[in-house]
Kinemage of the C-alpha trace (Angstrom):
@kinemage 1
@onewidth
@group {chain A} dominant
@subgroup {mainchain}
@vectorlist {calphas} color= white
{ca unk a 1} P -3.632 -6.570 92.058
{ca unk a 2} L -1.425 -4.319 94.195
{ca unk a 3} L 0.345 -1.234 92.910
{ca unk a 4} L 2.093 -0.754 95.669
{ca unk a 5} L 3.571 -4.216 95.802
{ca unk a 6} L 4.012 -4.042 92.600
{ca unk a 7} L 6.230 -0.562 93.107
{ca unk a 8} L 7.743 -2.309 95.843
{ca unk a 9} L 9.239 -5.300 94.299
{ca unk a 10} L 10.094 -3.472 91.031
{ca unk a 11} L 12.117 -0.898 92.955
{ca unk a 12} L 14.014 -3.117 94.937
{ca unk a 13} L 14.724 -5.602 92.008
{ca unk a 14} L 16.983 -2.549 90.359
{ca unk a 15} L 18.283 -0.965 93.614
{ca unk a 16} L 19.609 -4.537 94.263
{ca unk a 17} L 20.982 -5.111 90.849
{ca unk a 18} L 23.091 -1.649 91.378
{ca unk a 19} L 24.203 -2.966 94.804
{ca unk a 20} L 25.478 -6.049 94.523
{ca unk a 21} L 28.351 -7.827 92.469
{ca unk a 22} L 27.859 -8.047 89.244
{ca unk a 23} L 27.928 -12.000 89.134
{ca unk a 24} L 25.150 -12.176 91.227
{ca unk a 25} L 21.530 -12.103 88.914
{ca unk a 26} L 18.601 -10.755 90.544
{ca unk a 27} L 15.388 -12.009 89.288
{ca unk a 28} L 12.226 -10.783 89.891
{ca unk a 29} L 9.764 -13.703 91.122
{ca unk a 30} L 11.142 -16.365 89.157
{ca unk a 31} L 8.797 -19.537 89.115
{ca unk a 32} L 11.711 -22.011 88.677
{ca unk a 33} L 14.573 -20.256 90.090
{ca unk a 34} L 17.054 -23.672 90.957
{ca unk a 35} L 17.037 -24.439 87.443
{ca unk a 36} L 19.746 -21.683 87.296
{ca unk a 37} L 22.061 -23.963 89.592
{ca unk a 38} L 21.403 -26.859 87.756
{ca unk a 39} L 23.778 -26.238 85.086
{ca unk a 40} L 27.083 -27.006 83.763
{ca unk a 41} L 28.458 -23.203 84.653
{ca unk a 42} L 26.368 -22.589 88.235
{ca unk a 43} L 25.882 -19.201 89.409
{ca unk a 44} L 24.606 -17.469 92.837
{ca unk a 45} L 21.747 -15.485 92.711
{ca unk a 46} L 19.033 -13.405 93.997
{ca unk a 47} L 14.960 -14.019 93.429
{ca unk a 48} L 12.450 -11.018 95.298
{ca unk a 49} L 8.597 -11.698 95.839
{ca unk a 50} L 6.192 -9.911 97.542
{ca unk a 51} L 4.303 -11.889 99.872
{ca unk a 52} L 1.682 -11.145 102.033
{ca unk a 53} L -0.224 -7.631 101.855
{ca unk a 54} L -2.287 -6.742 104.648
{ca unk a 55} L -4.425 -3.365 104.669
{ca unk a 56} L -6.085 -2.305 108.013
{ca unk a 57} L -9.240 0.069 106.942
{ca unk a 58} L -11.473 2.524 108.247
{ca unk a 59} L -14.883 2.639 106.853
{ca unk a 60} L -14.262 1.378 103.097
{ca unk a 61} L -11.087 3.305 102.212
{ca unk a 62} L -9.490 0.401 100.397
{ca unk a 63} L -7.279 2.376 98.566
{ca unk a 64} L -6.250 4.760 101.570
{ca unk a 65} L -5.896 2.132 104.189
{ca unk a 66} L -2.638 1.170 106.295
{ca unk a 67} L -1.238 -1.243 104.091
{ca unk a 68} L 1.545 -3.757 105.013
{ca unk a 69} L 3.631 -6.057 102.453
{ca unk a 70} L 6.330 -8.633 103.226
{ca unk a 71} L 9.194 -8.245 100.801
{ca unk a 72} L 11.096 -11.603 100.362
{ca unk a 73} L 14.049 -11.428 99.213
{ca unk a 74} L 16.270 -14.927 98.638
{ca unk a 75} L 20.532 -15.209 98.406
{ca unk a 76} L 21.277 -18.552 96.898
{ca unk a 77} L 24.898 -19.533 96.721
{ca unk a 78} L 26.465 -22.321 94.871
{ca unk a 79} L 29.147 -25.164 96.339
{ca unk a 80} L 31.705 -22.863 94.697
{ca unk a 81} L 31.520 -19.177 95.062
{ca unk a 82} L 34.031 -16.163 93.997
{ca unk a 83} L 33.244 -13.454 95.532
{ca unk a 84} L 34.254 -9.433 94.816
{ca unk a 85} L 35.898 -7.266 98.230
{ca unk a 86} L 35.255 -3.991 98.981
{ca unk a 87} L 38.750 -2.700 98.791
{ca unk a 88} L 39.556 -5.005 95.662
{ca unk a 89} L 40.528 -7.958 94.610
{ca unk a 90} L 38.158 -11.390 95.580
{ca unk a 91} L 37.970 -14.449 97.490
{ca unk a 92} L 37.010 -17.963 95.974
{ca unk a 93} L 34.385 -19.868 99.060
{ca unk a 94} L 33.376 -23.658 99.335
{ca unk a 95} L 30.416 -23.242 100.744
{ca unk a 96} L 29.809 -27.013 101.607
{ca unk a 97} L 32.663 -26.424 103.849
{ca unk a 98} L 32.593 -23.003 105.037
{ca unk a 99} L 32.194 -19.052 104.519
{ca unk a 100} L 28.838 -19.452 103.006
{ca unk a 101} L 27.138 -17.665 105.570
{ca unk a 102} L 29.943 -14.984 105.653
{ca unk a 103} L 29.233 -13.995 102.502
{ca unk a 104} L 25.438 -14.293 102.726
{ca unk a 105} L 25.752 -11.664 106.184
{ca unk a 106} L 27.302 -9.854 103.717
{ca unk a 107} L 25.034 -9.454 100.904
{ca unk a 108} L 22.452 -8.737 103.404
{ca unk a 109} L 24.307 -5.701 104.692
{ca unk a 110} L 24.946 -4.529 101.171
{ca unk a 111} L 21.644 -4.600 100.264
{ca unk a 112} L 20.128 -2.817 103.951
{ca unk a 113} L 22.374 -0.356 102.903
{ca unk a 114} L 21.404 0.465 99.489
{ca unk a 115} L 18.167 0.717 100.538
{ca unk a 116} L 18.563 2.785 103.551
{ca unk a 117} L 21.555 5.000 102.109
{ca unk a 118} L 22.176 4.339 98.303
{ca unk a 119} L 21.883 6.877 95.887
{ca unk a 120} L 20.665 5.558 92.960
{ca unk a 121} L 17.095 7.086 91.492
{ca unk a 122} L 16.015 3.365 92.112
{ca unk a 123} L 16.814 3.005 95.480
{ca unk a 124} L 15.727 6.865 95.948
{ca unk a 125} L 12.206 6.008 94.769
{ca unk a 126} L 11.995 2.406 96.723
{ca unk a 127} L 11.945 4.617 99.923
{ca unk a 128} L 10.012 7.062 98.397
{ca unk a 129} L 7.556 4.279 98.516
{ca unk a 130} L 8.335 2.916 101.497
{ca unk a 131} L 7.258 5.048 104.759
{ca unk a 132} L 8.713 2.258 107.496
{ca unk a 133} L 10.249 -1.083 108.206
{ca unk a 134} L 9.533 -2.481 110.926
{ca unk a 135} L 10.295 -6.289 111.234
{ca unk a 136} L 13.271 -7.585 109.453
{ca unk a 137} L 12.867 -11.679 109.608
{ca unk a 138} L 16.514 -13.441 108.431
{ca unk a 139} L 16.293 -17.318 108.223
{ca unk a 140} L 19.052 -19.778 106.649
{ca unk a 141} L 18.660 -22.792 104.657
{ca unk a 142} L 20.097 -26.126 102.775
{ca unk a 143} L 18.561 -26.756 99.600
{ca unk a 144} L 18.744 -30.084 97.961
{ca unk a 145} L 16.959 -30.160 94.470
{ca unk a 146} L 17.595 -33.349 92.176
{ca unk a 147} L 21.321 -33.106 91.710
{ca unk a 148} L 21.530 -29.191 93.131
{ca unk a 149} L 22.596 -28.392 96.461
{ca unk a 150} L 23.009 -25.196 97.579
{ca unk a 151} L 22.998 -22.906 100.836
{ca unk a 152} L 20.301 -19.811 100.522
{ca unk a 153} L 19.182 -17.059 102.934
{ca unk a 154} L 15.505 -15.452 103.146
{ca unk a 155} L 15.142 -11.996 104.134
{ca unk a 156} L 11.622 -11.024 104.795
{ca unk a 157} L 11.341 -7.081 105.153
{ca unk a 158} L 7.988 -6.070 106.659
{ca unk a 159} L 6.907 -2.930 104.688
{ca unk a 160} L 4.461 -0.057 105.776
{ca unk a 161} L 3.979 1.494 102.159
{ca unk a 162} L 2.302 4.814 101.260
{ca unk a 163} L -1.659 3.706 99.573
{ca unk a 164} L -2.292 2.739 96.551
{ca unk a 165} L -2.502 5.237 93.843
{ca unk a 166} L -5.981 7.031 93.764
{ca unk a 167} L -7.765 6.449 89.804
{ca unk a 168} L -8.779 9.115 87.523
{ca unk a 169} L -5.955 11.011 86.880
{ca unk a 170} L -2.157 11.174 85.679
{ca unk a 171} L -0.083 9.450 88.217
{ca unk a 172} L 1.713 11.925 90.481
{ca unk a 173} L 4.323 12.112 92.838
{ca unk a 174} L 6.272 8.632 93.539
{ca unk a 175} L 3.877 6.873 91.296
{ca unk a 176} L 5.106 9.419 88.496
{ca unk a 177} L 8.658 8.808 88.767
{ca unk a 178} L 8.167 5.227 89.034
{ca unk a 179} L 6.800 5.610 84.967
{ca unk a 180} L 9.450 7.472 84.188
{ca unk a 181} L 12.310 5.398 85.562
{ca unk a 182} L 10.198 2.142 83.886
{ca unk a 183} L 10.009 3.734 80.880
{ca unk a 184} L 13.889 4.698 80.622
{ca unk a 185} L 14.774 1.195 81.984
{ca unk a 186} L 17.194 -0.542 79.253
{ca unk a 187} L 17.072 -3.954 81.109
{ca unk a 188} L 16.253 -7.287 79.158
{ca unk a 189} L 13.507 -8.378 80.964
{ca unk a 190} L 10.967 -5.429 79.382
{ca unk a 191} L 10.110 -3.458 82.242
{ca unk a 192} L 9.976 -0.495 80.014
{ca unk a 193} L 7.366 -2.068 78.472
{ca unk a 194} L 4.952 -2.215 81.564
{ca unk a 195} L 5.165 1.367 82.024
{ca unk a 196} L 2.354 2.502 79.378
{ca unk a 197} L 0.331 -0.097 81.168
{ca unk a 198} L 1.069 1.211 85.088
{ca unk a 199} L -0.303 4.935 83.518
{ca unk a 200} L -3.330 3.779 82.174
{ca unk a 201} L -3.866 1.349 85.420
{ca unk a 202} L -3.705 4.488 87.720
{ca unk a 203} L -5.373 6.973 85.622
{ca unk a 204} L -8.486 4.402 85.622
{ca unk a 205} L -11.046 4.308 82.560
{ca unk a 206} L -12.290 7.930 83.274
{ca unk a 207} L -10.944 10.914 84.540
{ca unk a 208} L -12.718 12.071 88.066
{ca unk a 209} L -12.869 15.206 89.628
{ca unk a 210} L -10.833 16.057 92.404
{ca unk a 211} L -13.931 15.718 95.131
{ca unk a 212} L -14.430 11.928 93.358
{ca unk a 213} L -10.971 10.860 93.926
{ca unk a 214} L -10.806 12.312 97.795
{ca unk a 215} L -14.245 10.472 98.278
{ca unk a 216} L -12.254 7.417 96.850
{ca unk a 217} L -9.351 7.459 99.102
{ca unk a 218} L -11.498 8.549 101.885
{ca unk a 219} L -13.781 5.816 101.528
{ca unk a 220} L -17.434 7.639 101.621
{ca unk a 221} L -20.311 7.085 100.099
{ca unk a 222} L -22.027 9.417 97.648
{ca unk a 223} L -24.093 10.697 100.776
{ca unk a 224} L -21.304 11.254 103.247
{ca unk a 225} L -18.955 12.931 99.908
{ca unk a 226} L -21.958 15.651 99.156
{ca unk a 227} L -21.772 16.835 102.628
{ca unk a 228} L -17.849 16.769 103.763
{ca unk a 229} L -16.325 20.342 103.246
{ca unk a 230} L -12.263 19.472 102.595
{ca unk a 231} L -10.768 22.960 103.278
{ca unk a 232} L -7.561 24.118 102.611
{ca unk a 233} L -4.765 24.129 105.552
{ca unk a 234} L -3.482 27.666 106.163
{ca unk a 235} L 0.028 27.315 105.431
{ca unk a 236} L 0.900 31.144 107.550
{ca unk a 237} L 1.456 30.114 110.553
{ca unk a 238} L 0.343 33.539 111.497
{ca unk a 239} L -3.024 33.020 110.830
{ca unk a 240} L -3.159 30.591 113.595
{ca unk a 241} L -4.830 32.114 116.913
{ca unk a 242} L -2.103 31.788 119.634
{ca unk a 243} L -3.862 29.817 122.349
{ca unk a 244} L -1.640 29.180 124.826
{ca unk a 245} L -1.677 32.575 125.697
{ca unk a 246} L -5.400 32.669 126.330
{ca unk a 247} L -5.172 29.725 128.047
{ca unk a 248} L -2.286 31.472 130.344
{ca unk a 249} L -5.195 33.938 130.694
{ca unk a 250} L -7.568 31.747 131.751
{ca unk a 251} L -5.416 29.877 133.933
{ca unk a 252} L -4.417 33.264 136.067
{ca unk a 253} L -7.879 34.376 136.071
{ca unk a 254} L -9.280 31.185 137.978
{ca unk a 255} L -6.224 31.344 140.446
């Protein structure tokens, strides 16, 4: 399984619940999501998968690779839709005759804009995650299920995630505060619950050294991890020899 997706989804699951109007649900990868329409009392809503995951690698670093993971994320609006303004107030749509994809445009650009600009820890942490976006694939549909018709959107956001957590030790940074939020998350659908699980995933069965868990995100065999030397960037600048005035030097010297 990926972590990352996993992070992914999770995060953008609750920054989207913040975002948008409270009568809109947002599920996290429902298996029979139309059954929600195919009531008495129909209601839109929003479902988010991860699709696919693709990791380009050097050598065998799995778990350091350049990872990418489609994040799907599906607006599907009933024939009869009130929906919330900005400034106040709302605005009842029949969206068999028209405004549906109004409001859909409009959903999309609340959501793009929780997750490029919204403040919430969620949405915080979902970028946190998420190092660069960059295909955004919108496509429109009609949906016609037994008795249920409905108009939907699918946003598929390309995602170029940081790597999957490293095993054999407490998870740190993003990974970190992604336990913490989990674990102070008082939503229905036990989230909280997961977060014992996430710790123990990362930390891994035993705790390695710090040498073991570079060789693991570095992909190297035991060989190639006895005889790498990881030293320690300088961080004064100072300490760095000022070349370009040797080179000046040099430069004046052949002339």
């Amino acid at each position: 399984m990926s972590l990352v997706a996993f992070a992914i989804r999770v995060a953008a699951v609750r920054t989207l619940r913040e975002a948008l109007p409270s009568g809109f649900e947002v599920l996290d990868s429902p298996q029979e999501p139309m059954d929600r329409l195919d009531c008495a009392s129909p209601a839109p809503f929003v479902a988010v998968y991860t699709g696919h995951n693709e990791t380009e690698i050097d050598a065998r670093e799995m778990l350091g690779g350049k990872s990418k993971v489609d994040l799907a994320i599906q607006f599907v609006l009933p024939a009869s839709l009130t929906f919330p303004l900005s400034g106040g107030g709302s605005i009842t749509l029949d969206t068999r005759k028209q405004g549906a994809e109004t409001a859909l445009d409009v959903l999309w650009r609340r959501a793009a804009c929780a997750f490029d600009a919204g403040a919430s820890p969620w949405a915080s942490l979902w970028r946190e995650f998420v190092i660069n976006t960059p295909k955004i694939v919108n496509a429109s549909y009609l949906i016609e299920v037994k008795t249920v018709r409905a108009v939907a959107r699918e946003v598929v956001v390309s995602c170029e995630p940081i790597h999957e957590p490293v095993p054999g030790a407490a998870p740190e940074g993003a990974w970190a505060a992604l336990v913490e939020l989990m674990r102070a998350d008082q939503a229905s659908d036990g989230l909280a619950g997961l977060a014992d699980w996430l710790e123990a995933e990362i930390a891994g069965p035993a705790e390695l050294t710090q040498a073991q868990r570079d060789a693991a995100y570095l992909g190297l065999s035991a060989y190639a991890a006895e005889n790498v030397a990881i030293l320690e960037v300088a961080s004064d600048v100072g300490n760095i020899p000022d070349v370009t005035a040797q080179i000046e030097v040099m430069a004046e010297g052949e002339g």
